[in-house]
C-alpha positions as CSV (number, residue, x, y, z in Angstrom):
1,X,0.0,0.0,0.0
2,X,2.5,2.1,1.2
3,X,4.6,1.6,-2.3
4,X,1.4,2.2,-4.3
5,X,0.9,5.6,-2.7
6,X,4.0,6.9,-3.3
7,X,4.3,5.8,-7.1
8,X,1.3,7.9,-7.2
9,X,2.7,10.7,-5.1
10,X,6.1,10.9,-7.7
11,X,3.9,10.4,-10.7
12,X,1.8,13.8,-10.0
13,X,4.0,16.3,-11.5
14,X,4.2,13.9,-14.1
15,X,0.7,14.0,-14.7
16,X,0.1,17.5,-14.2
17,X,2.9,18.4,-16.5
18,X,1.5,15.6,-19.1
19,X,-1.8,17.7,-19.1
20,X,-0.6,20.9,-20.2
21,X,-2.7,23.7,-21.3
22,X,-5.3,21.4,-23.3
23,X,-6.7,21.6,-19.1
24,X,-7.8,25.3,-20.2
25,X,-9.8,24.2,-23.1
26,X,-13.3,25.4,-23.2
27,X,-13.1,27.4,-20.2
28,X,-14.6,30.8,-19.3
29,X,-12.5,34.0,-19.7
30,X,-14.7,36.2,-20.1
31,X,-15.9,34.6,-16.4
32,X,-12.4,34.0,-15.2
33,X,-11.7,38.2,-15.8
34,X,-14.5,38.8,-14.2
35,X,-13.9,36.3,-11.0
36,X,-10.3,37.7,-11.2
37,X,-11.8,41.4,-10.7
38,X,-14.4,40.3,-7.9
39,X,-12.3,38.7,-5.8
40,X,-9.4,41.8,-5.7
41,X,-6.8,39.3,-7.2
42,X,-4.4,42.0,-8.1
43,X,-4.7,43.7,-4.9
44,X,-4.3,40.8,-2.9
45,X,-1.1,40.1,-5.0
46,X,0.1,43.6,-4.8
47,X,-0.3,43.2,-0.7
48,X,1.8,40.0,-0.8
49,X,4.6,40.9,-3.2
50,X,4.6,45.1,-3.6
51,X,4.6,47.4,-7.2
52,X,1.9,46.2,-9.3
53,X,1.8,42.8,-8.3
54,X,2.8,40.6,-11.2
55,X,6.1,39.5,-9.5
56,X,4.1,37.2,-8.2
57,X,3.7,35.2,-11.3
58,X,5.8,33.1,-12.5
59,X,7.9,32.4,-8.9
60,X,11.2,31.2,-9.9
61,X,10.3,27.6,-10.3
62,X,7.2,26.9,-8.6
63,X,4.3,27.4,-11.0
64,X,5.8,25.8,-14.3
65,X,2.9,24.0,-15.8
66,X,-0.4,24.4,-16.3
67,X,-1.7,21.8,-14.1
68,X,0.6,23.5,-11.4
69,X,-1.1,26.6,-12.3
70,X,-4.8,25.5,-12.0
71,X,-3.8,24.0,-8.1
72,X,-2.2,27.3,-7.0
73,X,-5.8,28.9,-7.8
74,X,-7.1,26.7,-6.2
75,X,-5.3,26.6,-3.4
76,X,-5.8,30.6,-3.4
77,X,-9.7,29.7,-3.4
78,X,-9.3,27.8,-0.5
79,X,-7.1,30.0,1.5
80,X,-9.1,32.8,1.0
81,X,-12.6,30.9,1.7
82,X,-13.5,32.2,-2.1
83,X,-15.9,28.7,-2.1
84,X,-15.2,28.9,-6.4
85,X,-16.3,25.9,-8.2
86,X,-13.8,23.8,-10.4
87,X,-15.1,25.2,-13.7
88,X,-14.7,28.5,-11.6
89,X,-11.0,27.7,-11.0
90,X,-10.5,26.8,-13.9
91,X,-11.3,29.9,-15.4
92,X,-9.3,32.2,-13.6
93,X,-6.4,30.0,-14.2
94,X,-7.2,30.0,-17.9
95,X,-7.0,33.5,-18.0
96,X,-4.2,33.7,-15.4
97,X,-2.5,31.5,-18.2
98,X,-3.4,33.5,-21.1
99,X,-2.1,37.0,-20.0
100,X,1.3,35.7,-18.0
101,X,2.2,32.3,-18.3
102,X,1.3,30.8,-21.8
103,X,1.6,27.4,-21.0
104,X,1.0,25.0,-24.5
């Protein structure tokens, strides 16, 4: 058991990088701008990192694929008590990904 869950644990940036934008197709933008605006994203991120806020995109190697991406909003939903949904999450990540990271 104890083997099984860590195969599983090493594969996951495996399968998160093996997704890769195509996790973005379909979604929302117009309703991830508009989430992103709501919920004072760039203010929040302006708090936590200073200037306008987009140093905090892109951290030197922690958000480098899109799957990666998509968990670090929704880890933000959490944190924050935002209560988004998953197509919610999804997105403000897709839009996230669109206008700073361009993941393929």
């Amino acid at each position: 058991m104890k083997t099984a869950l860590l195969a599983f644990a090493l594969s996951m940036p495996l399968l998160t990088h093996a997704q890769g934008a195509e996790i973005f197709k379909g979604a929302d933008l117009a309703l991830g701008a508009k989430l992103i605006a709501e919920n004072k994203c760039a203010q929040c991120h302006t708090s936590k990192v200073g200037g306008d806020g987009s140093a905090i995109y892109r951290p030197q190697g922690r958000i480098n694929n899109a799957g990666l991406l998509r968990g670090m909003v929704d880890y933000c939903s959490t944190q924050l008590n935002l209560q988004l949904f998953p197509e919610e999450v999804t997105a403000v990540a897709a839009v996230l990904n669109r206008d700073h990271y361009k993941f393929k």
